[in-house]
C-alpha positions as CSV (number, residue, x, y, z in Angstrom):
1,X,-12.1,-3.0,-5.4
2,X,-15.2,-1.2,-5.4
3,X,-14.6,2.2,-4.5
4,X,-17.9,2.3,-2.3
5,X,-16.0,-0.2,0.1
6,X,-14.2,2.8,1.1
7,X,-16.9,3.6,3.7
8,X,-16.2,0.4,5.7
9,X,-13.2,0.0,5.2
10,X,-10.8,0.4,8.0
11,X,-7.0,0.2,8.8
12,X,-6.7,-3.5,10.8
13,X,-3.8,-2.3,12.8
14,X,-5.7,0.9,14.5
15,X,-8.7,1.1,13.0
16,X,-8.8,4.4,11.3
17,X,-11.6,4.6,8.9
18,X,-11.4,6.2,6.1
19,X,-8.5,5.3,4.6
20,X,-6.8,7.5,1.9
21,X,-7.2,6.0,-1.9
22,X,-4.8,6.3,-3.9
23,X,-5.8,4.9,-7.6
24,X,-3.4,4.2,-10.3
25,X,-5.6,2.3,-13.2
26,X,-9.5,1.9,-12.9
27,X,-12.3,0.7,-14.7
28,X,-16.0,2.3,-14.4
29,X,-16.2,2.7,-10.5
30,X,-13.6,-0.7,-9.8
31,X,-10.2,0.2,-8.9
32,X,-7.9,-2.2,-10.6
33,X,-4.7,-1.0,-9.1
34,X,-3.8,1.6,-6.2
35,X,-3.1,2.1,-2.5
36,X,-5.1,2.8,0.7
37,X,-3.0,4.7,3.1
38,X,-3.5,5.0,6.7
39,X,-3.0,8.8,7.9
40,X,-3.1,7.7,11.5
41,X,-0.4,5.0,11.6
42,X,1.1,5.4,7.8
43,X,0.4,1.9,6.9
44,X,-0.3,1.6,3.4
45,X,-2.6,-1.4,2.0
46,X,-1.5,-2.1,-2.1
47,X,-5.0,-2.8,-4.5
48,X,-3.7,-5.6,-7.1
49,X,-5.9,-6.4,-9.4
50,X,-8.8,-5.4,-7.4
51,X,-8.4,-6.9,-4.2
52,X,-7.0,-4.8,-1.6
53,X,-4.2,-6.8,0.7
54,X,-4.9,-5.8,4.1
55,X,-3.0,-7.9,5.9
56,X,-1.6,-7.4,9.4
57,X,2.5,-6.9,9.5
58,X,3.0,-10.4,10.5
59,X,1.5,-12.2,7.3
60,X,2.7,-9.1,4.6
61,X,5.6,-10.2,2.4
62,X,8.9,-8.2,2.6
63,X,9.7,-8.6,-0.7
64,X,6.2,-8.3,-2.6
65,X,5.5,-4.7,-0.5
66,X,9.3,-3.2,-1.7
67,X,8.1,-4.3,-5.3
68,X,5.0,-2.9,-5.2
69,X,6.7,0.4,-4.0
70,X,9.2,0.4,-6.2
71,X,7.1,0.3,-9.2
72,X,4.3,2.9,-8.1
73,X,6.7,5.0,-6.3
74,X,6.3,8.1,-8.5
75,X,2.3,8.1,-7.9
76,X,3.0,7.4,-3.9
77,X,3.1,10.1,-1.3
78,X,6.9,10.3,0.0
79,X,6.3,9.6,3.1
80,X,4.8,6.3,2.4
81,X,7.2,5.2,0.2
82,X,10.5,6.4,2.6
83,X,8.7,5.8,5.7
84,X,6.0,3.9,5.3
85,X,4.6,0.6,7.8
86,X,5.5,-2.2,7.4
87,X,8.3,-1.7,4.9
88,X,9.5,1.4,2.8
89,X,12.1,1.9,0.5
90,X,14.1,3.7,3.0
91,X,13.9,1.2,5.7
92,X,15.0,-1.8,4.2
93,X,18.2,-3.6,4.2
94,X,20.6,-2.6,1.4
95,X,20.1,-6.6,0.5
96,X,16.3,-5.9,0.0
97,X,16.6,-2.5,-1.8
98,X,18.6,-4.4,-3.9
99,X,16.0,-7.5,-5.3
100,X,14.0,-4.8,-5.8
101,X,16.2,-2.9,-8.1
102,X,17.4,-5.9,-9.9
């Protein structure tokens, strides 16, 4: 993602612009891997390789969003991972927490 997006870039649910970036590998001014977080409604949006997923609730996937949480969760903010929309870590079901784990 082109970090220069972040100036149109809104959240789909309530339409808080900007979004917080969070980057965890980049190249030149792409960022290959990270996060935009919503401060309004603390949905967060994960960047894999390059393409931010900002989907509404109804089309994310359960299982890929606890993944991707699970394997950044020492460069998230707590709150996001915890308590984060759609899913978090702490609001899953112990089955999810679980396949994530495993």
């Amino acid at each position: 993602m082109q970090r220069k997006l972040l100036d149109i870039l809104a959240c789909p649910v309530d339409k808080q612009s900007p979004l917080q970036l969070r980057e965890f590998e980049s190249k030149g001014e792409v960022v290959v891997s990270g996060v935009l977080v919503c401060t309004k409604c603390n949905r967060y949006y994960p960047i894999t390789d390059e393409i931010p997923v900002m989907l509404p609730d109804s089309l994310r996937s359960m299982k890929e969003d606890l993944a991707f949480l699970a394997r950044w969760k020492d460069g998230l903010p707590q709150d996001v991972v915890y308590g984060g929309k759609p899913w978090s870590l702490g609001s899953g079901t112990g089955e999810a927490k679980e396949k994530v784990t495993q």
